[in-house]
C-alpha positions in Angstrom: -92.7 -106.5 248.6 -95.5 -108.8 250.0 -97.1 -108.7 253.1 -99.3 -111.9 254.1 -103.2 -110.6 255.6 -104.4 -113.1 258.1 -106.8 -111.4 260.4 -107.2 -113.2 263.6 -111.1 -113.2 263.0 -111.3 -114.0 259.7 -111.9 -117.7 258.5 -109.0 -119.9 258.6 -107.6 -121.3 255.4 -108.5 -124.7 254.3 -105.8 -125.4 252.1 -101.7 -124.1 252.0 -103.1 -120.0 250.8 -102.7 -116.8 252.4 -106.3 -115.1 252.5 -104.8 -111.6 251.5 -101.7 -110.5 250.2 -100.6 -106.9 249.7 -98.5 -105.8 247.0 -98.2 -102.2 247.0 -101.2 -100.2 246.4 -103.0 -103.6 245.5 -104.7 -106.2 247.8 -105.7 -109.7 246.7 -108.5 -111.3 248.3 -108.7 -115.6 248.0 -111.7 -116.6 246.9 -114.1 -116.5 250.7 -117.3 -118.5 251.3 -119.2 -118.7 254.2 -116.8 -120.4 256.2 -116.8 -118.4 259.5 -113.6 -118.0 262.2 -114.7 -121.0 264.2 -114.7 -122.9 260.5 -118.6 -123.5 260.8 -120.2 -122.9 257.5 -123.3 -120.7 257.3 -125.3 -122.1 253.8 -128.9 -122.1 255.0 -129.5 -120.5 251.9 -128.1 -118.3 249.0 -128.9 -115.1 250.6 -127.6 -115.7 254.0 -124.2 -117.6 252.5 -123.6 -114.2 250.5 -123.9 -112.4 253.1 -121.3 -114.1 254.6 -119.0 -114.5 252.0 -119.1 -110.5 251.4 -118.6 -109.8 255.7 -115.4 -112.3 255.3 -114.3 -109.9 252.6 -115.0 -106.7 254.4 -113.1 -108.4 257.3 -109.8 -109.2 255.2 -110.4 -105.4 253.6 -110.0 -103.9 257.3 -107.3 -105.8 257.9 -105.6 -104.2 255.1 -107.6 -100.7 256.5 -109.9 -100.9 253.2 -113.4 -101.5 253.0 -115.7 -102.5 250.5 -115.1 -99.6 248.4 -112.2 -100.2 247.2 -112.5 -103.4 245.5 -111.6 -102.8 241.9 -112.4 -106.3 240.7 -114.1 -109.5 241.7 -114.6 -113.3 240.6 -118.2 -114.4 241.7 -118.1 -118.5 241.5 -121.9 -119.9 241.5 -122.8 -123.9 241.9 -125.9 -122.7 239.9 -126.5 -120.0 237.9 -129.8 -120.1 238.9 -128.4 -118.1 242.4 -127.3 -115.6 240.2 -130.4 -113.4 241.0 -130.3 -113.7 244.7 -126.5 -113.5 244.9 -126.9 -109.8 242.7 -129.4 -108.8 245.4 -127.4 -109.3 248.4 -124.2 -108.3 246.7 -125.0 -105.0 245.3 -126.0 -103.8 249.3 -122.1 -103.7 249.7 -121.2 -100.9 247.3 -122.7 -97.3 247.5 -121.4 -96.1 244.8 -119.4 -97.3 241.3 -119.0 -101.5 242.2 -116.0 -103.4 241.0 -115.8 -104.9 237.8 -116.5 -108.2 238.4 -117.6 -111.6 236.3 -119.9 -114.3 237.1 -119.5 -117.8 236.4 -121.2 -121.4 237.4 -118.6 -124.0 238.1 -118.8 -127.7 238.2 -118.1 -127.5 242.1 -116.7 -125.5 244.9 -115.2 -126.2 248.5 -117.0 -127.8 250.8 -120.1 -127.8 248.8 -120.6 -124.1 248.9 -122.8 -122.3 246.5 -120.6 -119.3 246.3 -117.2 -118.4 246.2 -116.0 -114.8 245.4 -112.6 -113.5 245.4 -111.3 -109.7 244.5 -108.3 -107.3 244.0 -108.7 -103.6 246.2 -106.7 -100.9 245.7 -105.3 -98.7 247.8 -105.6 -95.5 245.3 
């Protein structure tokens, strides 16, 4: 059994996806950028577009009644790999402890010209 995540303040899909979907003891996060609720995008730079691709995240993971913490794995899409760096520094203030596994990769392009996409699997357990 499924069951469809789709917080009333999270950002709204651009395309036919569900932003969350739980299956069990897992949660599957789509890939967020820094598209807010109100679908205004906040890219004034790398650091401040993390930080809001990682807050739409955390907002799907309370949804689900998870946080951070439980992300087991995550895809980081970059426009450059040169954001790579900055991306790290903002993204590592969201785990205390053990972070997900996770891979990094530089793409030809992303949605709405974003620099960063990142999507993720929690777990429950």
């Amino acid at each position: 059994m499924k069951t469809a995540i789709f917080p009333p303040n999270a950002a709204k899909p651009l395309a036919p996806y569900t932003p969350a979907i739980a299956a069990g003891d897992l949660v599957f996060l789509s890939g967020q950028i820094a598209l807010d609720e109100h679908g205004d995008l906040h890219t004034g730079d790398i650091a401040a577009e993390t930080r809001r691709v990682m807050d739409n995240i955390g907002i799907l993971l309370n949804a689900a009644g998870l946080d951070h913490s439980h992300l087991v794995k995550v895809t980081i899409f970059l426009s450059d790999m040169a954001h790579y760096a900055s991306v790290n520094e903002v993204y590592g203030t969201y785990f205390k402890d053990t972070p997900p596994a996770r891979e990094a990769v530089a793409v030809k392009g992303l949605p709405r010209g974003v620099n960063v996409e990142i999507s993720g699997i929690a777990t429950r357990g």
